[in-house]
N, C-alpha and C positions, 0 to 999 in steps of 0.2 A: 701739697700746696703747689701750683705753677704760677709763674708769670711771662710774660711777655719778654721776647728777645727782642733790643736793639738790632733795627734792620745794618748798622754796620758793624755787626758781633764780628770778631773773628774767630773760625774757631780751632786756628793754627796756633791760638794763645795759649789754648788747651785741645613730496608727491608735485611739482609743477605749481603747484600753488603761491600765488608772491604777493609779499604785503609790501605795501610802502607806509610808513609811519613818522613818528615824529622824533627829533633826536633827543637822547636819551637826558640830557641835561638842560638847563638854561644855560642858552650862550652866552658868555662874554665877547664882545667883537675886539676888547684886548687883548685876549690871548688866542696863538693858534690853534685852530681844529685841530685835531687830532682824530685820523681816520683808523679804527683795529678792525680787523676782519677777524671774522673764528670759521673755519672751514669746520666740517664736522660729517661723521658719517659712521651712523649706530653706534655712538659714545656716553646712551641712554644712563649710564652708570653714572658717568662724571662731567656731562655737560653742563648742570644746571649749578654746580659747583664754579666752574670757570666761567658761568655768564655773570655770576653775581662777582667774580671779583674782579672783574670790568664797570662792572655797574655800580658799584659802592666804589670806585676810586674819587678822592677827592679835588680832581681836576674839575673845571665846570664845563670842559667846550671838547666835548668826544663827541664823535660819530661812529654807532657801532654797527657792524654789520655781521649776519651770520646766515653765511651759505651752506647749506644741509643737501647733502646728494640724493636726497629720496631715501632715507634711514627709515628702518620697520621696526624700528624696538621699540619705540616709544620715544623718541627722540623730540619731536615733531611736538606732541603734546606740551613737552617742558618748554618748547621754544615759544608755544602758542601761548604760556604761561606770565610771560615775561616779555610780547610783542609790542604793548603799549611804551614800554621804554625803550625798544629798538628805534633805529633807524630804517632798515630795510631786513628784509630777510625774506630766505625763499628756498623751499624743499623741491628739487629735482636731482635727475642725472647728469653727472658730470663726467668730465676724463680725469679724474684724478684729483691729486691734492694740489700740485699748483695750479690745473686748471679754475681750479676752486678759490684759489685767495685771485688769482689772476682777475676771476668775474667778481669778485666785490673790490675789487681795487678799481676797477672801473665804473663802479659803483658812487664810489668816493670822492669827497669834494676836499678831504684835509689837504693841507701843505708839512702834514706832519704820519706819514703811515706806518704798522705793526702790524704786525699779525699772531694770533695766537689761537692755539692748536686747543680741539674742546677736552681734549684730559690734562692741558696744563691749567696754571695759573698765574697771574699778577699780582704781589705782596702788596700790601696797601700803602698807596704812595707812590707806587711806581712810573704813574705815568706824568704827575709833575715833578718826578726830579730828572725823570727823561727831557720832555719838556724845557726845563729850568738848564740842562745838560748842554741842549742844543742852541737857546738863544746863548747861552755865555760863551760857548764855541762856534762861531760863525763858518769857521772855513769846516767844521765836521761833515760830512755827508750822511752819516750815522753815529748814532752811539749804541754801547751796548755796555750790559753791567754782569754782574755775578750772579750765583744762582743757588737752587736747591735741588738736589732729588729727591725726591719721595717714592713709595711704593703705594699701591693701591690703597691701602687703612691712611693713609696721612701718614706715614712713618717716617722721619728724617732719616736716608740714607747713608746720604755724603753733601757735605757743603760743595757747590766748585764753584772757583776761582780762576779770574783771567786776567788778563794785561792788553795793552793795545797791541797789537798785530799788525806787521808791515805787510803789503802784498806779496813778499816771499813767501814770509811764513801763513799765509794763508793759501799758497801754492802748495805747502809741504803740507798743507793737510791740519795744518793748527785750526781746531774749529769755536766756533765760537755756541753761546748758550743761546737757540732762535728766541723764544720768548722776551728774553732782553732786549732786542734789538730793535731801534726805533730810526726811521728814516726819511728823511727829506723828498718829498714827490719831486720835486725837479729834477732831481738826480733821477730816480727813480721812473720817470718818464723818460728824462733823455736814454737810458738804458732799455726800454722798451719792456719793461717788467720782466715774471719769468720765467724760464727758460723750459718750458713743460718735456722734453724731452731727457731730461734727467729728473724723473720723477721721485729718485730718493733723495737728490744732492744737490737739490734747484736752488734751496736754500743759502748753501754753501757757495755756489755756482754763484749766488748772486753780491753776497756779502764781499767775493774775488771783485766782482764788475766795478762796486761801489768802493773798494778801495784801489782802482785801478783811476780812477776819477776824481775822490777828495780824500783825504784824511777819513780815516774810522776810529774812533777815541770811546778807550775803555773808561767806564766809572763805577769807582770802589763801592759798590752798593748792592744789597741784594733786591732786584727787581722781576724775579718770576720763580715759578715753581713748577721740574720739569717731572714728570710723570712716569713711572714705567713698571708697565705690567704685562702679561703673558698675549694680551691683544698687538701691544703698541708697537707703531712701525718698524722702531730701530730696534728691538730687539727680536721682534717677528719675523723681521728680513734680514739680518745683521750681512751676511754672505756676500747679495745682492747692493749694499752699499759701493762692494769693492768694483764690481763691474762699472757700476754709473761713475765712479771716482775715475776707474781707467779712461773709462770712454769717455769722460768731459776733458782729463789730463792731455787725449792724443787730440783732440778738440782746441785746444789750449797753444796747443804747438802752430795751428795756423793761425793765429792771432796777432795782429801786427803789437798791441798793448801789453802781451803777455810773455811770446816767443822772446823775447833776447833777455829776459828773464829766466826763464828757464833756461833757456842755452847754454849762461854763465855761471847757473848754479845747477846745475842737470846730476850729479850726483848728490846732491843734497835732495832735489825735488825728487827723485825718483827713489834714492835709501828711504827718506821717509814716507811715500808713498805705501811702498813694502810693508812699513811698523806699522802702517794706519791700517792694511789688509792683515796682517798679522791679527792687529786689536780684533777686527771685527770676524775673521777666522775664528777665532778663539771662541765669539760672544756666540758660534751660530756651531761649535761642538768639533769645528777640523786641526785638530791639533796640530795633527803632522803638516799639511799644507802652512799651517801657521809658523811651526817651527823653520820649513822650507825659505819661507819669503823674509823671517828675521839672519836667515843665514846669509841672504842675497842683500839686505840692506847692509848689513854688516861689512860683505864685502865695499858695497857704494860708498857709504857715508855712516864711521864707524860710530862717532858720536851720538846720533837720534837713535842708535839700539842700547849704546849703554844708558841714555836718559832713561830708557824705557825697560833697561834689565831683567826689571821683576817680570815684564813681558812674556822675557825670554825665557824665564823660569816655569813661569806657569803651562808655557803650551809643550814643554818639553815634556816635563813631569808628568802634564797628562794625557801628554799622549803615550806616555809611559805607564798611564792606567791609574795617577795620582789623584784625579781632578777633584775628585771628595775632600780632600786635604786642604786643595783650596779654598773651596766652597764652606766648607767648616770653618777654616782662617777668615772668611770676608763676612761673615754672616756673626761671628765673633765680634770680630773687628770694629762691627757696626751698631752693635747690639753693645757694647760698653761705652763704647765712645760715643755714639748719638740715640740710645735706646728713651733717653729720657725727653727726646725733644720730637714735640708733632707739632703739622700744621694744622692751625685751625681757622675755619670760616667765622663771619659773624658782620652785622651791620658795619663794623668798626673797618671790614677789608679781610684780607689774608693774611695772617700774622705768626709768627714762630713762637710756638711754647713750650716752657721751660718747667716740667714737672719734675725736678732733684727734689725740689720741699724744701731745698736752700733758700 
């Protein structure tokens, strides 16, 4: 027997072608548009999955768009499936994934933007309590909320969990769950969108800009579902994170909004800089470079390696030939503690359930 989890469970308790169409809801001229873009590029698997849980939210005033870079797997068909409730959409070549929200951001007419990635999703509800998030916070520039992983079958991973994030700590590398994250075009203009030269951390890169500018305000809620499987960016490229993290970081340093920031915390932004190369060392198999770089944070800023310990356990050990040990321990770990809970589709939205039989 399953049921339905409360979206605020905790569970720390325990081709060239382009259509123009019509938008996908009836507008209310009460509430703000709200513009989501889905970049997407031969994610024939799981896109038709994350259109509907855009498209079954119970907000009435979205505008959705979906930019497809010329995908051959069949992608193109599912989108053609589901065109009449789009707003716009359109399969060609692009330069990448920001290039890709970038042209349907431009696209867009909200005062309210999102973006989400075609193997994530949106839990149902999410985008009016976003919404409801931002008119009750005036001075936010964003919000952003909690989250899920899942693996490819719908398998609840790991819940995660955030907090509001100062502009330091989103210099040291604290990141936030994209799919949550909902933002104000104005800002988002005045900022000039983003930043396509850091094609794996533009993301990131942007969520800095936008709390260099207003407030960014966390909400205890779970509002998307992130995805990860043997295709998917961040663990496909894990390595390559660390590069674009440096190079936006020495980027960072000529910045009149950012530089005295840094300057006065330079051993905190740069120790943890290291643990966040370390993390992604680790996810991409270089143990020892991982191990190297938690040795040098250590030295910097001893605190963000002890936070992260177990870190420092894991890349040693396996690069000491253990990593099985690990992988057996995480794969445990998840398998009792969340083996019983998947997400599921359905008219109703994206919703977590709860197969114990309890």
């Amino acid at each position: 027997m399953c049921r339905f989890v409360e979206r605020a469970f905790d569970f720390r308790a325990i081709g060239g072608e382009t259509h123009e169409l019509k938008t996908m809801n009836d507008r209310s001229s009460s509430q703000p548009l709200v513009s989501i873009v889905t970049p997407s590029f031969n994610q024939a698997a799981f896109i038709e999955q994350t259109l509907l849980s855009v498209l079954n939210q119970d907000y009435p005033n979205i505008e959705y768009i979906v930019i497809d870079g010329g995908s051959t797997d069949g992608s193109q068909a599912i989108i053609e499936r589901y065109a009449d409730r789009l707003s716009y959409w359109v399969s060609e070549p692009d330069r990448g994934h920001p290039h890709a929200v970038n042209k349907g951001f431009r696209r867009a007419t909200g005062e309210i933007l999102a973006f989400l990635n075609s193997d994530d999703l949106y839990m149902a509800g999410a985008v009016s309590q976003a919404v409801e998030a931002l008119l009750d916070q005036p001075e936010a520039g964003m919000v952003y909320a909690d989250g899920y992983l899942i693996d490819s079958q719908d398998q609840l991973l790991d819940p995660h969990y955030y907090r509001t994030f100062s502009l330091l700590e989103l210099l040291c590398n604290e990141v936030l769950l994209q799919p949550t994250v909902f933002m104000r075009r104005e800002i988002f203009d005045r900022i000039g969108g983003l930043e396509e030269e850091y094609p794996l951390v533009f993301d990131h890169v942007l969520w800095i800009r936008f709390a260099s500018i207003a407030p960014i305000v966390h909400v205890p809620s779970f509002w998307a579902v992130e995805r990860t499987h043997s295709d998917a960016k961040t663990a496909a490229r894990a390595a390559e994170f660390v590069e674009d993290t440096e190079h936006f970081l020495a980027d960072a340093e000529t910045r009149a909004e950012l530089f005295p920031i840094i300057d006065e915390n330079r051993n905190r932004v740069y120790g943890s800089l290291d643990v966040y190369a370390a993390r992604r060392l680790i996810d991409s198999g270089r143990y020892w470079d991982a191990t190297r770089r938690i040795l040098r944070a250590f030295r910097r800023y001893p605190f963000v390696v002890l936070r992260y310990w177990y870190k420092a356990v894991q890349a040693l050990l396996s690069a000491l030939g253990f990593e099985g040990l690990f992988m057996w321990y995480r794969r445990t770990r998840r398998r009792m503690k969340y083996g019983k809970y998947r997400i599921v589709s359905s008219n109703r939205g994206v919703e977590l359930l709860d197969c114990s039989g309890k």
